[in-house]
N, CA, C and O atoms as a GROMACS GRO file, in nm:
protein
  436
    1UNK      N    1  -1.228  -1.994   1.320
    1UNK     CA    2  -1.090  -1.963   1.296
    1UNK      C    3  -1.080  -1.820   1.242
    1UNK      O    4  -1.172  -1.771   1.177
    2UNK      N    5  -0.990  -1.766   1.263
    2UNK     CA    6  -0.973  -1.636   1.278
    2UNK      C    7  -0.873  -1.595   1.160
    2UNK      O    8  -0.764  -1.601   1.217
    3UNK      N    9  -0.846  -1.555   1.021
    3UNK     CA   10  -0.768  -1.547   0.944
    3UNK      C   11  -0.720  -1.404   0.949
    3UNK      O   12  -0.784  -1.308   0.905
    4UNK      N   13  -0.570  -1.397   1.023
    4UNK     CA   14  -0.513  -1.220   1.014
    4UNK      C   15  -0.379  -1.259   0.934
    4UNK      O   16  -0.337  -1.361   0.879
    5UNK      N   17  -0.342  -1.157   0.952
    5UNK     CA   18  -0.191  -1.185   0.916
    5UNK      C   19  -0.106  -1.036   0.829
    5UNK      O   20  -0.120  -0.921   0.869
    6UNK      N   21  -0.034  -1.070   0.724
    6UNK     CA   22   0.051  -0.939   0.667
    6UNK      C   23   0.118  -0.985   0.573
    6UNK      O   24   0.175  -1.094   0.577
    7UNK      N   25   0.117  -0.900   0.471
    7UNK     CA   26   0.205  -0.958   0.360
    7UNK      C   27   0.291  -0.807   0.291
    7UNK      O   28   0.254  -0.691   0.310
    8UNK      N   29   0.345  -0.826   0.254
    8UNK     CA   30   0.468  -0.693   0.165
    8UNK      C   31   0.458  -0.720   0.035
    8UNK      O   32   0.461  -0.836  -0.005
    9UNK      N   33   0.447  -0.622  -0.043
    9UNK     CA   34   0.397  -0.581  -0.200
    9UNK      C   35   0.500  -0.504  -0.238
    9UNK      O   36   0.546  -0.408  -0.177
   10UNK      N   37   0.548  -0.565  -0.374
   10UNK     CA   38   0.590  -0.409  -0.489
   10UNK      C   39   0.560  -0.419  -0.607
   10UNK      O   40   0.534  -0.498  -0.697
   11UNK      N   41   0.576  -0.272  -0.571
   11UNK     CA   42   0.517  -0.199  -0.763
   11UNK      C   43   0.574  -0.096  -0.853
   11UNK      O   44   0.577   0.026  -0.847
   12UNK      N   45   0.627  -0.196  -0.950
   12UNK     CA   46   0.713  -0.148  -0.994
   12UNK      C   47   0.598  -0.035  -1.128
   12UNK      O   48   0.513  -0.085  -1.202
   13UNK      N   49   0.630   0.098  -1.121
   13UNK     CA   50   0.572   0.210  -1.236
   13UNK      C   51   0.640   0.187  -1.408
   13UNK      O   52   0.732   0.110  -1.434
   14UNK      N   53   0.585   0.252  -1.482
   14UNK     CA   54   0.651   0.294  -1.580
   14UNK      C   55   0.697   0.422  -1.587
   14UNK      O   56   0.642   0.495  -1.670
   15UNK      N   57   0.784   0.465  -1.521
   15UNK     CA   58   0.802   0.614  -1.475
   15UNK      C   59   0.965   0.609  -1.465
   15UNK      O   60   0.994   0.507  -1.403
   16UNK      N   61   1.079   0.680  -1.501
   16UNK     CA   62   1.204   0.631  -1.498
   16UNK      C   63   1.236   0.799  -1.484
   16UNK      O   64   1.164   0.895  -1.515
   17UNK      N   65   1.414   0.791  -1.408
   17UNK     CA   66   1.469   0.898  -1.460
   17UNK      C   67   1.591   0.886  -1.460
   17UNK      O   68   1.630   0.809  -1.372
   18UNK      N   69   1.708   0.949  -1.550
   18UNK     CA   70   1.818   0.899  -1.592
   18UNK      C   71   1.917   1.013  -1.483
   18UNK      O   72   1.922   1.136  -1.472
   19UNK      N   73   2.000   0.875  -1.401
   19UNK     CA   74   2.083   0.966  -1.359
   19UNK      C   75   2.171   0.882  -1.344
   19UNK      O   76   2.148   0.769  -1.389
   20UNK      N   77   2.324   0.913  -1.267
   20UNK     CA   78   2.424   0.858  -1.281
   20UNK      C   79   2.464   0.721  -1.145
   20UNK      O   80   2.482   0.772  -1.034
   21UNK      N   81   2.475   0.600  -1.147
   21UNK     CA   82   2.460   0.557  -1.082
   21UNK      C   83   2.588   0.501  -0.956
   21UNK      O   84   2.673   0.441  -1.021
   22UNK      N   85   2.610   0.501  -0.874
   22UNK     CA   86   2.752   0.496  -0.815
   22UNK      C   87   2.835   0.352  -0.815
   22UNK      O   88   2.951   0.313  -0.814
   23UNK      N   89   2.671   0.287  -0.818
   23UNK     CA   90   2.765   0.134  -0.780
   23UNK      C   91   2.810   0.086  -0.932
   23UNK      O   92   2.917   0.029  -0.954
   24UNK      N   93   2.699   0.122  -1.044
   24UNK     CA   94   2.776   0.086  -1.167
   24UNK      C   95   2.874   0.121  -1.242
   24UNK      O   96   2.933   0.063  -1.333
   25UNK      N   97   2.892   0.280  -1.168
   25UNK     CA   98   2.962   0.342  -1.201
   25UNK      C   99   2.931   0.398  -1.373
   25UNK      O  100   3.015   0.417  -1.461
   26UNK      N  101   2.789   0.415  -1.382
   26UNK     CA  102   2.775   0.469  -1.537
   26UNK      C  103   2.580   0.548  -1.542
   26UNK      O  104   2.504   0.533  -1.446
   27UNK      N  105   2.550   0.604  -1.635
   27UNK     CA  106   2.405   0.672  -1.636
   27UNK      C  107   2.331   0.549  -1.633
   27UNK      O  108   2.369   0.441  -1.678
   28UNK      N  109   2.194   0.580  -1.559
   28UNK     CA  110   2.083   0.440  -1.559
   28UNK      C  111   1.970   0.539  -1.536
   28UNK      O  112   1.956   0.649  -1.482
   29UNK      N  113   1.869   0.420  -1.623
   29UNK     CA  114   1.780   0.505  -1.590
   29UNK      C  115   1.692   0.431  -1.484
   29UNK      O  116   1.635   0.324  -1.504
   30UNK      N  117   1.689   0.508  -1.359
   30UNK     CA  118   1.621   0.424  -1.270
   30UNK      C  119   1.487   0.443  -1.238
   30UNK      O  120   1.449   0.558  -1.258
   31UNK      N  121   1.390   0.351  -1.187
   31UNK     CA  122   1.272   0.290  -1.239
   31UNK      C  123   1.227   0.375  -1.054
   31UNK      O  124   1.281   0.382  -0.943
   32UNK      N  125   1.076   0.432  -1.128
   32UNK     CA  126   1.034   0.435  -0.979
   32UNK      C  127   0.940   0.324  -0.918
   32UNK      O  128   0.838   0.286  -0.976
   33UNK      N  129   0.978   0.281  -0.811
   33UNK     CA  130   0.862   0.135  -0.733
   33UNK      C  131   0.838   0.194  -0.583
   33UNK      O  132   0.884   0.290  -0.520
   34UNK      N  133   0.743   0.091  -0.559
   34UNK     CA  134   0.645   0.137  -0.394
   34UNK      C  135   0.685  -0.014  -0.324
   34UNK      O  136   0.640  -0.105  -0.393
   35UNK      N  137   0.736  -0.048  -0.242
   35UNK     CA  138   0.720  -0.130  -0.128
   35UNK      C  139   0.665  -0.103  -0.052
   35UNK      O  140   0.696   0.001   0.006
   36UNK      N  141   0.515  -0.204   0.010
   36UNK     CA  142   0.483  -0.141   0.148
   36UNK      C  143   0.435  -0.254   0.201
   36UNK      O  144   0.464  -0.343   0.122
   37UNK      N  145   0.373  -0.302   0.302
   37UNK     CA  146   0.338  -0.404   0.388
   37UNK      C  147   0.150  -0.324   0.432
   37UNK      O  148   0.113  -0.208   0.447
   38UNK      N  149   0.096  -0.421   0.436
   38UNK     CA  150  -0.011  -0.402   0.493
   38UNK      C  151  -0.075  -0.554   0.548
   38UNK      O  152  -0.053  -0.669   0.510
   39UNK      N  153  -0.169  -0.495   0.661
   39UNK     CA  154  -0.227  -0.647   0.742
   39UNK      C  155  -0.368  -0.626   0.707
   39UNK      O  156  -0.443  -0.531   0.682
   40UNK      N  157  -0.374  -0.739   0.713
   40UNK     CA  158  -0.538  -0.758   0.675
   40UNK      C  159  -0.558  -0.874   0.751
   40UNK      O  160  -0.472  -0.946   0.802
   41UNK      N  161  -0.695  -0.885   0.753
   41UNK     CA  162  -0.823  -0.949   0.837
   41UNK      C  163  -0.915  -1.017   0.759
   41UNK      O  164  -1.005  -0.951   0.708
   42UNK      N  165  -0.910  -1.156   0.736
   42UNK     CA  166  -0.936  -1.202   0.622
   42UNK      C  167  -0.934  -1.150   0.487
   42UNK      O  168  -1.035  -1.142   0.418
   43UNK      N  169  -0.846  -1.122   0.459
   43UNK     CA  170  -0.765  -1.082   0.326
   43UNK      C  171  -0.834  -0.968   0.235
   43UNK      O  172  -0.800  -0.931   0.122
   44UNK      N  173  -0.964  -0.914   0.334
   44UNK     CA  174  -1.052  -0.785   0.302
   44UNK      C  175  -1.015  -0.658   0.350
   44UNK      O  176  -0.991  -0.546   0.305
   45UNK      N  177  -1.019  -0.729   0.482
   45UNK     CA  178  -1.022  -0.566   0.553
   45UNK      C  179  -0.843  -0.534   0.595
   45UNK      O  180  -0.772  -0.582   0.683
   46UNK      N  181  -0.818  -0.444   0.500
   46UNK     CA  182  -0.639  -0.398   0.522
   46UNK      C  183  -0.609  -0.282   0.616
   46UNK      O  184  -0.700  -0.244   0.689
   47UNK      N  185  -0.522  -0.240   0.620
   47UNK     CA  186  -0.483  -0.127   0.659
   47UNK      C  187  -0.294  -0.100   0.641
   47UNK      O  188  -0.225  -0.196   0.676
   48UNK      N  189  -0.244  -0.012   0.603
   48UNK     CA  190  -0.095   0.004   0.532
   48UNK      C  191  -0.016  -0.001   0.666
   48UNK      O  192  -0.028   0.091   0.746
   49UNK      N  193   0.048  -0.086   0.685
   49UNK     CA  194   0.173  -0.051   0.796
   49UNK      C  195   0.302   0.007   0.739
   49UNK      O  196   0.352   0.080   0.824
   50UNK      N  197   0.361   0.004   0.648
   50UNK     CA  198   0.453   0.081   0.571
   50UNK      C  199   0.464   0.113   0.424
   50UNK      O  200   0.462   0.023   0.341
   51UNK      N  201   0.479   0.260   0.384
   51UNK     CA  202   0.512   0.210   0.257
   51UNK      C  203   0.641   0.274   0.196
   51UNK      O  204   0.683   0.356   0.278
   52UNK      N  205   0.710   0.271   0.098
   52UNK     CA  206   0.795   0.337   0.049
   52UNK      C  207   0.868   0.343  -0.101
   52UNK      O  208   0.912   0.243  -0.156
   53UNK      N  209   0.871   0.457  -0.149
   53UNK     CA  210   0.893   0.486  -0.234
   53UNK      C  211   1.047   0.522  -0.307
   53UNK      O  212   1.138   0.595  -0.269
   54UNK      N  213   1.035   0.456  -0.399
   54UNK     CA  214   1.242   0.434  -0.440
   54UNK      C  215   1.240   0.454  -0.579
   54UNK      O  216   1.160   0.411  -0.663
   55UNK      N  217   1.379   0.554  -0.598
   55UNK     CA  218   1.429   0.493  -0.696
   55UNK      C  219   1.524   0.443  -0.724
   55UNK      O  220   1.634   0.481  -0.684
   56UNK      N  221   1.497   0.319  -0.820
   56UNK     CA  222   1.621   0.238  -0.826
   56UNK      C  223   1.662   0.199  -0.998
   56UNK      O  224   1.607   0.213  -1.106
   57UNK      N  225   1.813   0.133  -0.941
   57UNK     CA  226   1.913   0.150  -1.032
   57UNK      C  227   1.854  -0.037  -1.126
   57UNK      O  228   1.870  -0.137  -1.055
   58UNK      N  229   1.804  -0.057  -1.248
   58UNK     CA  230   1.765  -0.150  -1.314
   58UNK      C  231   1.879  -0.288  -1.321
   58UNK      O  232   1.857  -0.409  -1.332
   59UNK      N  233   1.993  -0.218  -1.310
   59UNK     CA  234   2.066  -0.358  -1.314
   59UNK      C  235   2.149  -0.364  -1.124
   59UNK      O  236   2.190  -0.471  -1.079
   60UNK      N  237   2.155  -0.275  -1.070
   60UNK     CA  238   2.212  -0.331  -0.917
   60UNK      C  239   2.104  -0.326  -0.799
   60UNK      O  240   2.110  -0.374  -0.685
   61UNK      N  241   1.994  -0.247  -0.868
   61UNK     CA  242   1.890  -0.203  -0.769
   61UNK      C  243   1.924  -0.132  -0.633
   61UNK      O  244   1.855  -0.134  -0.531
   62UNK      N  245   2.089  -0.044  -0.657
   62UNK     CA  246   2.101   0.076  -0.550
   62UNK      C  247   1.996   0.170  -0.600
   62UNK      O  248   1.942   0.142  -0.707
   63UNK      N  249   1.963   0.270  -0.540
   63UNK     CA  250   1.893   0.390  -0.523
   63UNK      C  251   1.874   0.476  -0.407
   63UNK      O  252   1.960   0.483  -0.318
   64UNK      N  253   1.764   0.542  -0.404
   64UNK     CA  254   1.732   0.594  -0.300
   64UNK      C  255   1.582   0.608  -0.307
   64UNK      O  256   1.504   0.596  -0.402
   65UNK      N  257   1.557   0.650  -0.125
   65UNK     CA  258   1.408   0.677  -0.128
   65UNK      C  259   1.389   0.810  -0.138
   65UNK      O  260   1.466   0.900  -0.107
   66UNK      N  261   1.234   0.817  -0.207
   66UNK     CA  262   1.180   0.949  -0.279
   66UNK      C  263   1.055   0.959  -0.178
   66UNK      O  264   1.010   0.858  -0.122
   67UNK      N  265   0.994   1.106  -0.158
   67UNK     CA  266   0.893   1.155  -0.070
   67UNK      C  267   0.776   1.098  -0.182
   67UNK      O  268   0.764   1.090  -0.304
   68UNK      N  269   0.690   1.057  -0.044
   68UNK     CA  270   0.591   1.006  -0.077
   68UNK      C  271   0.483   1.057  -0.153
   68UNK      O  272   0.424   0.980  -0.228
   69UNK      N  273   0.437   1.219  -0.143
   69UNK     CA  274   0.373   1.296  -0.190
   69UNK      C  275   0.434   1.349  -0.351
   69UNK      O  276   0.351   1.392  -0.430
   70UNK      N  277   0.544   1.344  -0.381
   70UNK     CA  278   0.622   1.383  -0.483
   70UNK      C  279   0.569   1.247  -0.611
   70UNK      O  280   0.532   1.259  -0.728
   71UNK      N  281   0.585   1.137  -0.533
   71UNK     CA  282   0.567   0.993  -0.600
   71UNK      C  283   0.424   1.038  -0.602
   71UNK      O  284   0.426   1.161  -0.614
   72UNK      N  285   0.309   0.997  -0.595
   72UNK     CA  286   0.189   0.984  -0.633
   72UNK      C  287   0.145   1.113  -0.669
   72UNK      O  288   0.023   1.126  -0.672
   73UNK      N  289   0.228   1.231  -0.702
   73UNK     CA  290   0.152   1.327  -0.766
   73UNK      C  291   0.221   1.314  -0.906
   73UNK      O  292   0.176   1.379  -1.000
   74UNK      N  293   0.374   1.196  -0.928
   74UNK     CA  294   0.376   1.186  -1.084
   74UNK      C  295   0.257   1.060  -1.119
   74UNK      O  296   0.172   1.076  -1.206
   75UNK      N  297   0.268   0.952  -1.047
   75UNK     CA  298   0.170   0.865  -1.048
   75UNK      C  299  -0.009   0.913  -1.066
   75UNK      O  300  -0.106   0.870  -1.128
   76UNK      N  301   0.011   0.993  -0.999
   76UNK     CA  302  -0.119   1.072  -1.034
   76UNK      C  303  -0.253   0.990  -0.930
   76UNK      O  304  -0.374   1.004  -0.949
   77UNK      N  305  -0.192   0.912  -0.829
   77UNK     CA  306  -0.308   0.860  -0.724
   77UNK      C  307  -0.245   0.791  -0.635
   77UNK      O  308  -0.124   0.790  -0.661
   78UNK      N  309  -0.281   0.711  -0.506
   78UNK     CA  310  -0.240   0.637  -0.446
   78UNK      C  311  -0.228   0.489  -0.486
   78UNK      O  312  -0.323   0.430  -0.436
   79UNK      N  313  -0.154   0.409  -0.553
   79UNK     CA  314  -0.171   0.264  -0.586
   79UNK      C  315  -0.195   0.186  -0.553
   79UNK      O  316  -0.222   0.094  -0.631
   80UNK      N  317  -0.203   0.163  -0.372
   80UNK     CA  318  -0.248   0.071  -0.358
   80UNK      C  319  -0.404   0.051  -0.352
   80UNK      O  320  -0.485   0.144  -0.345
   81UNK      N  321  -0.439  -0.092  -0.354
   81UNK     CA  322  -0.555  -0.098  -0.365
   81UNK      C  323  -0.654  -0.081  -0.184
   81UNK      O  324  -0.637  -0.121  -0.069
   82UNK      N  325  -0.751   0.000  -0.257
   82UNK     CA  326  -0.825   0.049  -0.097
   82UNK      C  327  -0.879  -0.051  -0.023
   82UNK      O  328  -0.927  -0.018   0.086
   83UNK      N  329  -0.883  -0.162  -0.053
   83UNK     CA  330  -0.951  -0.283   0.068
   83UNK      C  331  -0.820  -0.301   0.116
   83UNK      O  332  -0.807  -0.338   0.233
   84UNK      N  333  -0.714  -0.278   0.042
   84UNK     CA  334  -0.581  -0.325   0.107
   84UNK      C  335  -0.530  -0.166   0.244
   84UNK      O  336  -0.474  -0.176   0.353
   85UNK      N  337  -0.569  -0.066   0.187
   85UNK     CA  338  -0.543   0.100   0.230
   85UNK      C  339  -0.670   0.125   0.337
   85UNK      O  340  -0.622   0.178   0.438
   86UNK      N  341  -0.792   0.110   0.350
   86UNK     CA  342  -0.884   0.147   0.376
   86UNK      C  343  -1.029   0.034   0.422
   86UNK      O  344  -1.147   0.068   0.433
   87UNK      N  345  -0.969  -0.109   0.441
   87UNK     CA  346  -1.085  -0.196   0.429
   87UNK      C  347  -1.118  -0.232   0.540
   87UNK      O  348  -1.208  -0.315   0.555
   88UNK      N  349  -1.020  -0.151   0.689
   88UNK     CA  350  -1.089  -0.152   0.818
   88UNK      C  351  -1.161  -0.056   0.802
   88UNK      O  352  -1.253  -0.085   0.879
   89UNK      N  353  -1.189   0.040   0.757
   89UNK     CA  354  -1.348   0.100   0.770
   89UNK      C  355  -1.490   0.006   0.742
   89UNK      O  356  -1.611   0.000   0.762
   90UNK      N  357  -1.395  -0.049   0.692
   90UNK     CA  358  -1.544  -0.103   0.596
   90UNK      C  359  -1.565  -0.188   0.695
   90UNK      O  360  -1.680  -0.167   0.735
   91UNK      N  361  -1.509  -0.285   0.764
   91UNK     CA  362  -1.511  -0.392   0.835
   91UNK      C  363  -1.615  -0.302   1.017
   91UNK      O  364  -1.717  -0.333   1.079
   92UNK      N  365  -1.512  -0.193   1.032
   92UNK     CA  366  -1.628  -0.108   1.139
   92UNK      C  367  -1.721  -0.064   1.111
   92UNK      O  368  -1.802  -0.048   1.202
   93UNK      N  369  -1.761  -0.021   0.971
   93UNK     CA  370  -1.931   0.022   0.953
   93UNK      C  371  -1.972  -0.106   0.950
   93UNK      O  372  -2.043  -0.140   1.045
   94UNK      N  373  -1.942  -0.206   0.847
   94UNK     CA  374  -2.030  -0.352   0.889
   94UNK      C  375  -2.025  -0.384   1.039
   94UNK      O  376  -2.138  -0.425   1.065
   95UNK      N  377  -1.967  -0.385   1.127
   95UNK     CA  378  -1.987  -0.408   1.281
   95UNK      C  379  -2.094  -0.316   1.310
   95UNK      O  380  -2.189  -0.353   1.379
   96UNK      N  381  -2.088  -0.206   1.265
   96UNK     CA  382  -2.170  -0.107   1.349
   96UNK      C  383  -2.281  -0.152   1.284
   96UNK      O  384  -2.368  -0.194   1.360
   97UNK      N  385  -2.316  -0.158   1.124
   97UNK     CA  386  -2.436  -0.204   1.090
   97UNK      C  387  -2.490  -0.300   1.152
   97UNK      O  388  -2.598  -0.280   1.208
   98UNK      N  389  -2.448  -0.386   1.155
   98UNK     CA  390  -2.485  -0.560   1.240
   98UNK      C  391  -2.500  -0.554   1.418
   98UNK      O  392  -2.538  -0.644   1.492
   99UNK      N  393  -2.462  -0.435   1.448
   99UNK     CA  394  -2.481  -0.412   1.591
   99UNK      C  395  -2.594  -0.299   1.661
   99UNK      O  396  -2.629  -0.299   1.779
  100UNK      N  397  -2.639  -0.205   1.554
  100UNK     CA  398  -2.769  -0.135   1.499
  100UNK      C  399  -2.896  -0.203   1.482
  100UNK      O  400  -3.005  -0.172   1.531
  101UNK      N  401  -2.865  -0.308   1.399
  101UNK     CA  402  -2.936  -0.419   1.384
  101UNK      C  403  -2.983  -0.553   1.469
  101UNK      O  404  -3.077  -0.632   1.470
  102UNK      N  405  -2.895  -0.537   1.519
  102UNK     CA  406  -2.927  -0.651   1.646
  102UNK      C  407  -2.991  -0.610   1.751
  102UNK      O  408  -3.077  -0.679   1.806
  103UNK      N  409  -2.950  -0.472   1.797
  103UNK     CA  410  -3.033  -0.380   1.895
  103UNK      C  411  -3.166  -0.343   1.833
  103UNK      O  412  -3.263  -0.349   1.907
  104UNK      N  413  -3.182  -0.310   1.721
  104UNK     CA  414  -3.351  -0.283   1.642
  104UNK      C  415  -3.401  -0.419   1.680
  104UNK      O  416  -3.518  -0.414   1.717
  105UNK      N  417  -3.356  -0.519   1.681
  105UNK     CA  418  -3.426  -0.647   1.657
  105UNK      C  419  -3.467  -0.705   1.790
  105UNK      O  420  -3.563  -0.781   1.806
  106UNK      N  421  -3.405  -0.673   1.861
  106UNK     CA  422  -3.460  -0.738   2.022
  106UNK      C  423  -3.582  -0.718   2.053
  106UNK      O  424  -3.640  -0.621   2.005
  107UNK      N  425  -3.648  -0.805   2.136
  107UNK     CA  426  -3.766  -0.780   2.158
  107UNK      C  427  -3.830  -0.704   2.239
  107UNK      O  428  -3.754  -0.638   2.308
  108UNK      N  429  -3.921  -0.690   2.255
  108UNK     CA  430  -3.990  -0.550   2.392
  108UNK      C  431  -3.977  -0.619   2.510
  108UNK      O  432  -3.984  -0.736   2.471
  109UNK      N  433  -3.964  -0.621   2.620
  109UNK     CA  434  -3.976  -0.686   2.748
  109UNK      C  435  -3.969  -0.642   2.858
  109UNK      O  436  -3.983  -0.715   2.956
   0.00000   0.00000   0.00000
């Protein structure tokens, strides 16, 4: 059996900035968070299909989206986690290892 699939994440920072909000019609300080979706391959090997970065309003949750590079240079890294960002590599060097290996191993004939 073959386990794939996709799931959507958020993350909410401790990072805020106070500005005026339209739908409440008053100052808020709104919170910066990451939504993104990524698929994975038995729940190791990920890779990001979207992500995005907002800020939003704490009590209506209007906002807007913020550039992605702007966000993780106050954050100071990428948040998500790398088996979730990066764990089809890992999944193609283990193929390639195990397929290196299977060819070393054959016999002479």
């Amino acid at each position: 059996m073959i386990l794939w699939g996709a799931s959507k994440q958020v993350l909410d920072f401790d990072l805020s900035e106070r500005e005026y909000c339209q739908q409440c019609r008053q100052d808020q300080d709104f919170g910066l968070r990451l939504k993104y979706e990524h698929g994975h391959f038995y729940h190791l090997f990920g890779w990001v299909m979207s992500k995005q970065y907002q800020l939003v309003c704490p009590d209506c949750t209007h906002g807007w989206v913020v550039n992605p590079r702007a966000a993780e240079a106050l954050i100071g890294r990428n948040p998500i986690p790398f088996y979730q960002r990066h764990g089809w590599l890992v999944m193609l060097a283990l193929a390639a290892i195990i397929g290196v290996a299977a060819l070393a191993h054959q016999p002479a004939g």
